[in-house]
N, C-alpha and C positions, 0 to 999 in steps of 0.2 A: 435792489436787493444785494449789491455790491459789498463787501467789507470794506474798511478802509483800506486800500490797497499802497496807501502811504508808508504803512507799516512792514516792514521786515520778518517774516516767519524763521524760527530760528528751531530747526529740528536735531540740534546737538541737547544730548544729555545731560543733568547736572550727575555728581557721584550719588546723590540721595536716590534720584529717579534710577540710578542705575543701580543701587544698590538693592531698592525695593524688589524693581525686576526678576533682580539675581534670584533672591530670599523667595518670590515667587514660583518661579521657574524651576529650582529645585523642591518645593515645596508640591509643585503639582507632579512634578517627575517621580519624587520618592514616597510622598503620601497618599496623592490623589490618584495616580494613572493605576497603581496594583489594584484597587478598589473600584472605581472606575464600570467595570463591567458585571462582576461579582450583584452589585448594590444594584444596577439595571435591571438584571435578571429575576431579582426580587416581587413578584404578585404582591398587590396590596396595595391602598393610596398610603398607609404610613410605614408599611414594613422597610422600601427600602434608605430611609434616612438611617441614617449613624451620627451621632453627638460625638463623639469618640472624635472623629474630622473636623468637626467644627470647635471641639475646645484646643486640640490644635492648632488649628488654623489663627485662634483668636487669639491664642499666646505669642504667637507671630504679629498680632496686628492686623490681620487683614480683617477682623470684624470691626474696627474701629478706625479702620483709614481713614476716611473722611471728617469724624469729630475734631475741631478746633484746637489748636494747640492752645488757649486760653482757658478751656475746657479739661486738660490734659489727657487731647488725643492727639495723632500724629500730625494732622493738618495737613494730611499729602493735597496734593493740585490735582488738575484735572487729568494734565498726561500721566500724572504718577498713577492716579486712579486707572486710566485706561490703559497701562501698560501691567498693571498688574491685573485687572481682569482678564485681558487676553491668555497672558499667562497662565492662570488657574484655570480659563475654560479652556485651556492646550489640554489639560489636565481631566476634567470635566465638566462640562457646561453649566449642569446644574448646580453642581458645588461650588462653580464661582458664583451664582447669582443667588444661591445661598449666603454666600456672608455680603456682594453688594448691592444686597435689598437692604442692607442695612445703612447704608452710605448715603440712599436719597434720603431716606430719612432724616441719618443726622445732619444734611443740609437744609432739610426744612424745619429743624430745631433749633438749628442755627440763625437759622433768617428771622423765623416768626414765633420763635415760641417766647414765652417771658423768664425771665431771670429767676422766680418760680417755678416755672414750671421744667426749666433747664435744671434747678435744684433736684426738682423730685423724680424727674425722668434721667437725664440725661446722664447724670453720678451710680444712678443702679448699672445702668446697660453700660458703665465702662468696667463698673466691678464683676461683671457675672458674666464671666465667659460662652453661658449658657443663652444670653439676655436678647433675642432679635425681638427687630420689628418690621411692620407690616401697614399697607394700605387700605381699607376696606373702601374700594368704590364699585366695582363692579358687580351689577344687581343683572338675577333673570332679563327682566326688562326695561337694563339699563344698561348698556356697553360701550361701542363707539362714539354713542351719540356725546357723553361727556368729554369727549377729545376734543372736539368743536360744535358745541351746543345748538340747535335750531334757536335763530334771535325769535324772540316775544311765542316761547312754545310751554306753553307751565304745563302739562303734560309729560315733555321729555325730559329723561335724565333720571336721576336719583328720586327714590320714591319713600324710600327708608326716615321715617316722620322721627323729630326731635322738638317738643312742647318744652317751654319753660315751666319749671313749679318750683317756684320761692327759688333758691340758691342752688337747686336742681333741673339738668332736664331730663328726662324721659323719653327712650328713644326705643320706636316699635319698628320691626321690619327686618330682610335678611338682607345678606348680600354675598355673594358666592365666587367661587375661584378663587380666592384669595391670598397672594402670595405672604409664605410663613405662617398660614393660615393657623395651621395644626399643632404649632410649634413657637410662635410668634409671643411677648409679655409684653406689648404694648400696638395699637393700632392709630391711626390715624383713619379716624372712620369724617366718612363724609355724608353730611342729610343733608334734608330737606326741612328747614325751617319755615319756610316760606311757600306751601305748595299753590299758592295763585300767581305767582310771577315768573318769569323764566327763570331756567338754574341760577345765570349769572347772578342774578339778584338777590337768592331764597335759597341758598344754603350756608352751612357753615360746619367747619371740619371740629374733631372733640379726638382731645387723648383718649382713649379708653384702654387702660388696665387690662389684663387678664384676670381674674378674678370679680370684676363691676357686677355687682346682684342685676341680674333677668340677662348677662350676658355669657353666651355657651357658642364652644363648638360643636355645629354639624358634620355634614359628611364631610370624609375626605376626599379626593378624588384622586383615581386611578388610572394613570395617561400612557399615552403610548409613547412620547420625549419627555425629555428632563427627568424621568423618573424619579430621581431622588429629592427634587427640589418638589416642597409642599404646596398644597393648594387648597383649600376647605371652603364648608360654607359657615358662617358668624352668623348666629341667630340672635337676635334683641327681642326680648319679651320684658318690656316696661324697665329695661335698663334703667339707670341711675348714675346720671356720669355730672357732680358738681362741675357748677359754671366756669369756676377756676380751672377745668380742662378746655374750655376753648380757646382753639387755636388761631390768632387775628382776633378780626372780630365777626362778632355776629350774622350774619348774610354775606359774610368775605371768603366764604369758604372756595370760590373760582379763583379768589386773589389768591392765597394763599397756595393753591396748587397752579401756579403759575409763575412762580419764583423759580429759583436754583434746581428746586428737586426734579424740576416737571422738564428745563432741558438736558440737566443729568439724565434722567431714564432713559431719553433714545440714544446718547453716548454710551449707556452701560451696557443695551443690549447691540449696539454695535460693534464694542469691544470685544463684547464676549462671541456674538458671528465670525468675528477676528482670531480668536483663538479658538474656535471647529475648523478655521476653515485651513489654519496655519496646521491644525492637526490632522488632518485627510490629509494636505501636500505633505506631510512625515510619513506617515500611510501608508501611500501611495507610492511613496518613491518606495520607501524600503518595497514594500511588495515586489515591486517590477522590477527593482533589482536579485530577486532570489528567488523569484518562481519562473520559471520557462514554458513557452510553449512554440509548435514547430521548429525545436531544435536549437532555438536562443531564448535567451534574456526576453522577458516582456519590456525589459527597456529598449531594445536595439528592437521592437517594432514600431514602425515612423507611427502608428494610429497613436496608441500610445503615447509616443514621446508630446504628441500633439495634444493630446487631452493633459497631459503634465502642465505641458508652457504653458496653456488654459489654463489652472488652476492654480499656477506659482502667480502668472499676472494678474487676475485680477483677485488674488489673495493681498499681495503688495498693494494693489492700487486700493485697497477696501484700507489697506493698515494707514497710508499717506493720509486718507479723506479722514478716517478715527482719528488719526496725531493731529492733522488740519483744523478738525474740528475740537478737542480738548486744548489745543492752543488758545485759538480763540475765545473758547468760553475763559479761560484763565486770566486774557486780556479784556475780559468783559465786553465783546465783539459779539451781541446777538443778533449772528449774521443768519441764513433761511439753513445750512450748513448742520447746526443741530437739530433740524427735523427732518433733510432730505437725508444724513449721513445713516440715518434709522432706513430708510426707503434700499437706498442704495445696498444697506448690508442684506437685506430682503432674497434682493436678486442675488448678491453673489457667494448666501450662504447655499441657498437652493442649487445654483449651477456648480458648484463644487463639490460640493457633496451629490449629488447626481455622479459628477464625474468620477468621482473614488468608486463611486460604487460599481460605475461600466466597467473600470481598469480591474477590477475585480471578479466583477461575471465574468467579463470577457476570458478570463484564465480558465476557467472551465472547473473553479474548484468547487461550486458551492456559493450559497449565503458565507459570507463574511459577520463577524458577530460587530467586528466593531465599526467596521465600514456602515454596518445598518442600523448599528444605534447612533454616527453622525449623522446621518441622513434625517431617522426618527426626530433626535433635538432640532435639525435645522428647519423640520415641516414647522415646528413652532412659529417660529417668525410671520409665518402669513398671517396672523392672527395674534402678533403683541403691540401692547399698546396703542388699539385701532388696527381697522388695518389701511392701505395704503392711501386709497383714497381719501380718509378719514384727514390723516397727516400731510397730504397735499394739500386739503382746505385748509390745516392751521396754518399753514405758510403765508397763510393772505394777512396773519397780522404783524408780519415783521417789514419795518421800512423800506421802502422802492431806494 
């Protein structure tokens, strides 16, 4: 499971990656952080989004980092990508995974969609600042088990039926949670074309439009983290989505989300663990430097100073393994690294964000508002993209 270790990791900047950073980093500090808590505090599954940040953000480029420079998008790399996620989620979490849900995306349009279909998809969503997209795989009765499939189980996984008819297919069934769900003009939905064989073999992914006749949004959902960031459920009632939206081919629909996009997702939500966690150690410090208790600084009590070092080290050691791991993928190195570096931020979004939150009780002020909406976004993690154990299985298909 080794990398080639013949190879040289080389952790200096170019001016582009640091330029992007910058543009980030002010961007989450002067646009995203005043907002930030405001947009949290909001009841509702779609009250608290704001468009207003997102066509911002997009006039910057962060909604279309990842499209092709062939394409005319910016064609950032992997680190570029994960240094500006961190960044925005310093900022707020969900706001960053706001605009880099769009990024797996445009890797999977890149890799596998047709020169057509990159025509009719791809040229809208650079012109309409407004323009995300979204995955639909996750069904009631269908979750982790698509992270790594039971072999010969036609039963498990995706249930969401897609029939051919003439130059159309028709596709019945829901599927729920769904990121951009609410907000989302384009999906990559995944069926089941083949419901006798196991997933691997009998499905296959379809662009679907917002607007495709029998195709609506359901509920939204109303969470206790990421608040701002959407989640719904996509109803199909005898949809109509021409053959020219499939993506691959036919029953490829596991190929195809197994490319680019599929070890993107656990670097994006690692990056973005990366920036919660670099935001509690901001937090954190300032608090215990300006609040007192027994007479000094909550900095100058050793407990303290002890849960600090805790949470600066294994903040850096999360940031090393994300840069470690968007290296590698940028050298084409699919080493087990981008699916443990998903595991790993697990644990040390949880243990740090716990800790903000002790350095905080422990001052005797109160709930902290924002101390406990890092916390709130990092409960996520037990439960993105599978959960741990899930991702420990897929590791069994990357080379000894």
């Amino acid at each position: 499971m080794n990398v080639n270790r013949q190879l040289t990791v080389n952790f200096s900047l170019s001016e582009e990656q640091r330029a992007w950073r910058m543009k980030a980093r002010e961007f989450a500090r002067e646009e995203i952080r005043p907002i930030s808590l405001q947009r949290d505090r909001i009841e509702g599954g779609f009250a608290p989004w704001d468009w207003e940040i997102i066509r911002k953000g997009s006039r910057l480029g962060f909604r279309t980092l990842a499209v092709p420079r062939d394409w005319g998008g910016p064609g950032a790399d992997f680190v570029t990508q994960g240094l500006v996620m961190a960044e925005l989620a310093r900022g707020d979490s969900a706001i960053s995974k706001a605009f880099s849900q769009n990024w797996k995306w445009s890797h999977q349009i890149a890799e596998f969609c047709s020169h057509d279909q990159k025509e009719r998809f791809l040229k809208p969503f650079l012109a309409d600042d407004t323009y995300l997209m979204g995955s639909a795989s996750t069904e009631t009765n269908a979750g982790s088990d698509n992270r790594y499939p039971p072999e010969h189980a036609p039963k498990s996984g995706w249930r969401l039926r897609a029939e051919r008819s003439g130059d159309e297919w028709i596709l019945n069934g829901e599927k729920t949670f769904i990121a951009n769900g609410s907000v989302g003009k384009l999906f990559f939905v995944s069926t089941r074309t083949n419901p006798d064989v196991a997933i691997r073999d009998g499905t296959t992914v379809f662009l679907v439009p917002l607007g495709t006749p029998g195709f609506r949004i359901g509920k939204i959902f109303n969470k206790s983290g990421w608040r701002f960031y959407q989640n719904a459920e996509l109803i199909f009632e005898d949809a109509r989505v021409p053959h020219a939206n499939v993506v691959g081919e036919v029953h490829g629909g596991v190929k195809v989300r197994s490319g680019a996009a599929a070890e993107f997702g656990d670097l994006e939500l690692a990056a973005n663990a990366l920036g919660i966690c670099a935001a509690a150690c901001e937090y954190a410090m300032q608090f215990a430097r300006t609040q007192r208790r027994g007479g000094k600084l909550l900095f100058d009590h050793q407990l303290v100073q002890l849960k600090l070092n805790e949470m600066h080290m294994l903040t850096e050691a999360l940031r090393s393994y994300v840069m470690r791991t968007a290296w590698e993928m940028d050298h084409k190195l699919q080493g087990v690294n981008a699916v443990l570096v998903m595991n790993y931020s697990t644990t040390v979004i949880q243990r740090v964000t716990e800790l903000n939150l002790d350095i905080h009780a422990g001052a005797g002020t109160g709930m902290d508002a924002m101390a406990d909406k890092l916390a709130r976004d990092g409960i996520i993690w037990t439960h993105l993209a599978g959960d741990a154990t899930q991702r420990l299985k897929a590791v069994r298909r990357f080379p000894k």
